[in-house]
N, C-alpha and C positions, 0 to 999 in steps of 0.2 A: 427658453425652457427645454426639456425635454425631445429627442426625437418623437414624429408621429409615431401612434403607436397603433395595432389593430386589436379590437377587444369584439370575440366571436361571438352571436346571438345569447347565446345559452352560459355565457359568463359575465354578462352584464348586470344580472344578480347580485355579483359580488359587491359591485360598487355600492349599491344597495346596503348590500350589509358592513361593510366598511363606514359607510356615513353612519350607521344606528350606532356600530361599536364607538364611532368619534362623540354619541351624543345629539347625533343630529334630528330633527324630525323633516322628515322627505316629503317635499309636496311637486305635486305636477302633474300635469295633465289625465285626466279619468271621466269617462260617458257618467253623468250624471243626467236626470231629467230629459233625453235624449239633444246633448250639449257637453260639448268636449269643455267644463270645468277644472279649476287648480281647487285640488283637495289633497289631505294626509294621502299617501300610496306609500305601500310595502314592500313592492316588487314589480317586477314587470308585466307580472299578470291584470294590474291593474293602470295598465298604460293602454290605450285606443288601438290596439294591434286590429289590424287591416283594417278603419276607420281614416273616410275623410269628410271634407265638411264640404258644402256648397253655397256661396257665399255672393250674395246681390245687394242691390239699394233696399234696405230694410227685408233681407229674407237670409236665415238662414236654417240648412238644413242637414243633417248628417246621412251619411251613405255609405254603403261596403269598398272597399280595394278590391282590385284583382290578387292582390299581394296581401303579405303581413306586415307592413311596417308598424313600425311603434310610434313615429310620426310624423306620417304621413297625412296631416292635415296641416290647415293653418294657423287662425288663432279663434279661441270662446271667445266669450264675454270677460271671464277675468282675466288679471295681468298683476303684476309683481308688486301694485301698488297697493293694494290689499292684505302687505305685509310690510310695508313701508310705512304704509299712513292707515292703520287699522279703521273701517268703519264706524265702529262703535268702543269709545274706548277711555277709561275710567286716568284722567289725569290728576287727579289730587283727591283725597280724600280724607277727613277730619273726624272726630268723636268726639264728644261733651265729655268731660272729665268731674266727678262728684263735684268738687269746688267750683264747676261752671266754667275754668279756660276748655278752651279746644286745641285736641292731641292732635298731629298731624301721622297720619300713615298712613302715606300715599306711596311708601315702596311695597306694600301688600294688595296695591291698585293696579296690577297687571294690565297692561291693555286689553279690553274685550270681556264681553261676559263668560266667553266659555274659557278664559284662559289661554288664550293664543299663544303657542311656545315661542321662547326668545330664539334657539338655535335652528334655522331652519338653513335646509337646504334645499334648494328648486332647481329642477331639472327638467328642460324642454324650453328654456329662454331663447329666445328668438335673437337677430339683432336690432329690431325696432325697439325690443323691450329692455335690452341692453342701453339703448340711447335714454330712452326712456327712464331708466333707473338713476342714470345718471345725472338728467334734467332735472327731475323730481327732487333728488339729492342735496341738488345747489340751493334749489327753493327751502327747503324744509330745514338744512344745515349748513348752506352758505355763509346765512347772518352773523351778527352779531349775539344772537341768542341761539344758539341751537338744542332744539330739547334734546336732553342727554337720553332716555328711553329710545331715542328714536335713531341717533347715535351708535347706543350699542346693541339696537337691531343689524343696524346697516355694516356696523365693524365684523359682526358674527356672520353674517349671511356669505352662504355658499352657493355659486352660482355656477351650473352644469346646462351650458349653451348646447344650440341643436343648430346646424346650417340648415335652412329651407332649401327645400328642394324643387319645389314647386309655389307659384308665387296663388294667391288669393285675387279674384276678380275686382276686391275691391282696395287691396294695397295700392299706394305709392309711394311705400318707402325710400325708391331711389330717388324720389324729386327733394325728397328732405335730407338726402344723405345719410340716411338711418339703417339702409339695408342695400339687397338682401342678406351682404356676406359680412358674419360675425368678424371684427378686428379686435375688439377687445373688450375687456369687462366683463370678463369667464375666469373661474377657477379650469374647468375641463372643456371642451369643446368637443362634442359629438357630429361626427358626418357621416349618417345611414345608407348604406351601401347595401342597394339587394337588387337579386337577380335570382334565375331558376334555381343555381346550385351552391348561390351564397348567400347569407345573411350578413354582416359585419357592422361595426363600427370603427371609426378611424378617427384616434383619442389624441388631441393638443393637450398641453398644460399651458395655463401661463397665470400660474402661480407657484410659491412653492408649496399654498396644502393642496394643491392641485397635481403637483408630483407627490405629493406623501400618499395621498388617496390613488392615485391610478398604481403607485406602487405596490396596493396592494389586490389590483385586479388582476389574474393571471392575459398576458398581453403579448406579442407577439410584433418583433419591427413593419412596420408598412412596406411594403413594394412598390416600385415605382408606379405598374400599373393602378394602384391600389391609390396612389398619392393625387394622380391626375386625374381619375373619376372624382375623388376628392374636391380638387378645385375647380372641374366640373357641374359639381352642385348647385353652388350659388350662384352661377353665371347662366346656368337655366332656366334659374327661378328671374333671374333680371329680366331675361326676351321676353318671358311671358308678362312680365308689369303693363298693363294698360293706361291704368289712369295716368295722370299727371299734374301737377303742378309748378309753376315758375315759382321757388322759395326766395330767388331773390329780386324778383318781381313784385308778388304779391303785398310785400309789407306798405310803398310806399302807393299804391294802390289804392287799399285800402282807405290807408289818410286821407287818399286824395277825393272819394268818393262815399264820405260818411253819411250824404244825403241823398244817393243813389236809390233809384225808386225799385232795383232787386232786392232792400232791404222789406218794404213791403211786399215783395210776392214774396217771398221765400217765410214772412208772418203769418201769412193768410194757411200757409201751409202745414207750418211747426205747430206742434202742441204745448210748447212747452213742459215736456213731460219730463225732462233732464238727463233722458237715456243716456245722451251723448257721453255728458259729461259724468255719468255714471260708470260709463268700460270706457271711455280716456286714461290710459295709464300715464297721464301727464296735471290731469286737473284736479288740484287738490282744494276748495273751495270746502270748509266746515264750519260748521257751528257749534257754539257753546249752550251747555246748559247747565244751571247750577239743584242739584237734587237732594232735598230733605226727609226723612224718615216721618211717619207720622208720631214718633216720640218727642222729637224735635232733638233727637241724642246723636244723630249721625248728618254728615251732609257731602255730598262729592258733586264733582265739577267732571262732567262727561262732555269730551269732543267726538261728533259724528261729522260723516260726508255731507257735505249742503250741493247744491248748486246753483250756479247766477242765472240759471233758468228761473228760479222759482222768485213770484213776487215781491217774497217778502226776506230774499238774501239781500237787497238794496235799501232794505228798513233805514230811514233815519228818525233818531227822533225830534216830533215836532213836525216833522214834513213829510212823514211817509215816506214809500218805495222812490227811490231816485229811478228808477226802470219800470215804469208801470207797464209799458206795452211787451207784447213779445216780438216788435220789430225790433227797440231797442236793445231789449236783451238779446237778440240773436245775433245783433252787430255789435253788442257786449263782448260776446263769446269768441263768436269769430275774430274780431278785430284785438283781440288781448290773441287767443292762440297763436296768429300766424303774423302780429304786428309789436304789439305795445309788449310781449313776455320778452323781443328782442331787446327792448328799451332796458327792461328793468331786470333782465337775468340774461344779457348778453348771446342767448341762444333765440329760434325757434320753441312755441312751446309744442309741436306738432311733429310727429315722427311719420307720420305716412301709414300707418298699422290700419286704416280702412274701417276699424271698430264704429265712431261714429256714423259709419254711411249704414252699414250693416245693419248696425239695432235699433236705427231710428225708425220707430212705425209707420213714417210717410215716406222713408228714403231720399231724404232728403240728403243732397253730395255737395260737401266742404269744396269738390275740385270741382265741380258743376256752377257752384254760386262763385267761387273766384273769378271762372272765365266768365259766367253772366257780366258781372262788373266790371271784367277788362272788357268786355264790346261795345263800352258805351264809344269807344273812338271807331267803333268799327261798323255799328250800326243802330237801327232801333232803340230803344228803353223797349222792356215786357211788358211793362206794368205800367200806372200809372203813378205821378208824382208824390209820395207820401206826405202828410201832415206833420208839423213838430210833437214830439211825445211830449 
């Protein structure tokens, strides 16, 4: 693509409006409810400038910069999955016809009640959430069926990456090979550069509407000095990564230790409340439901988010929840993310993004309970032997 390029504080605007004149609607990052949310933004004024987040085992909290960046935090709660795989979102829908057949128009079924626009463009992607779009992708459009809606979301979408700068206390993106430093799965690639007498960014392409659009931001070639702060960035954010995980450790771990008695501590603890798998921008678990009008004249088939948290996502019938307990379902959960998703979609289903540690209300840590279970050769059990679910 393109030489780097540098695009001045106060021009970054443009891009802005260059995405609206393509049609696009802009979403990405903005303080909502005191929580750096992905919502519609117009301009830069509504990006988190001098805002950053504080980030623990179930805490988080936002706080001022010394500085202005625009983003200079880590990651909310949501993530690009929430445009991939809508929450709430209207797949077919039918009307009675005088004669009694039923009409199908379900191309006026938009996903979502408020109307969710198909052309979006998101700016402030990470590279967790790059892997993650990715992973998501395979699942949802790999098959043999792939929903066209969903399709030609993912053909339209415009993606405006940000390199981190700083890493989040509860990332481990490098243990998954997810981060920190963006390689691909960007239209543009942003790298925020600031200091007392500068503000910049330093503009990749690596597509061509990713050249069509920066061509029309007023832009300026990078300096060497400029290039190596650059690659700088992301290799800052790495020292700082704490946590860890063994990715190619853990899978056959797991197998080996399905009746591991840290599956009961780590029960006694969870609520089952499905936070996790609610800001996983990798867990697509929904459910169907089929809805009639009280005339009995209309009827639509709506898919929402579910999770294998909840009881009654393991419903069979005849036999009830195949996961009644919340031991089972946590070694559900875990053992499908960092094991069995290898099996059946060839990847990790786990990017290292830290969200599950974060919003879970007990704090409970995915890299905490890993190494719980690898010490069974090293030491101790926690807990005592668990029962069969």
């Amino acid at each position: 693509m393109t030489d780097d390029r540098v695009i001045a504080r106060e021009d970054l605007d443009a891009l802005f409006d260059a995405l609206h004149r393509c049609g696009y609607t802009v979403v990405g990052p903005t303080v909502r409810d005191s929580t750096i949310r992905l919502a519609e933004i117009a301009g830069t004024r509504d990006l988190p400038a001098g805002v950053t987040d504080e980030q623990e085992a179930g805490r988080y909290r936002l706080a001022q910069r010394e500085d202005a960046a625009l983003f200079g935090f880590n990651l909310g709660p949501d993530s690009l999955k929430r445009w991939q795989l809508p929450p709430d979102r209207t797949v077919w829908r039918a009307r009675r016809k005088p004669d009694g057949e039923l009409t199908d128009f379900s191309t006026d079924a938009r996903s979502g009640p408020a109307g969710m626009p198909d052309r979006i463009a998101y700016i402030g992607a990470r590279a967790c959430e790059l892997h993650a779009r990715a992973i998501l992708e395979r699942v949802l459009l790999g098959g043999n069926h792939p929903d066209p809606e969903l399709r030609e979301r993912a053909d339209a979408l415009i993606v405006i990456a940000v390199q981190c700068g700083e890493a989040g206390p509860t990332c481990f993106c490098a243990s998954m090979g997810a981060g920190p430093k963006v390689t691909s799965g960007y239209d543009i690639l942003l790298t925020e550069l600031l200091d007392a007498d500068h503000h910049v960014f330093i503009a990749a392409t690596g597509s061509v509407r990713g050249e069509e659009l920066l061509a029309e931001v007023p832009t300026r070639r990078a300096g060497s000095e400029e290039l190596a702060a650059a690659r700088a960035t992301p290799a800052r954010a790495a020292e700082q990564i704490q946590r860890k995980l063994d990715a190619d450790w853990v899978k056959e771990l797991l197998y080996a230790h399905l009746e591991h008695p840290e599956w009961e501590s780590v029960a006694q603890r969870c609520l089952t409340c499905g936070n996790c798998t609610m800001v996983c921008p990798t867990c697509f678990c929904t459910s169907v439901e089929d809805v009639t009008d009280l005339t009995g004249e209309q009827v639509e088939r709506r898919q929402q988010w579910d999770s294998c948290f909840a009881v009654d996502h393991s419903y069979m019938h005849g036999g009830g929840p195949a996961r009644q307990s919340a031991r089972s379902r946590y070694r559900q959960w875990m053992t499908h993310k960092l094991a069995s998703w290898d099996d059946q979609f060839g990847t990790s289903g786990c990017v290292g993004c830290g969200r599950c540690i974060t919003w879970c209300p007990v704090g409970i840590d995915i890299t905490e309970e890993a190494q719980a279970i690898g010490a069974v050769t090293h030491g101790p059990a926690r807990a005592t032997p668990a029962k069969e679910d």
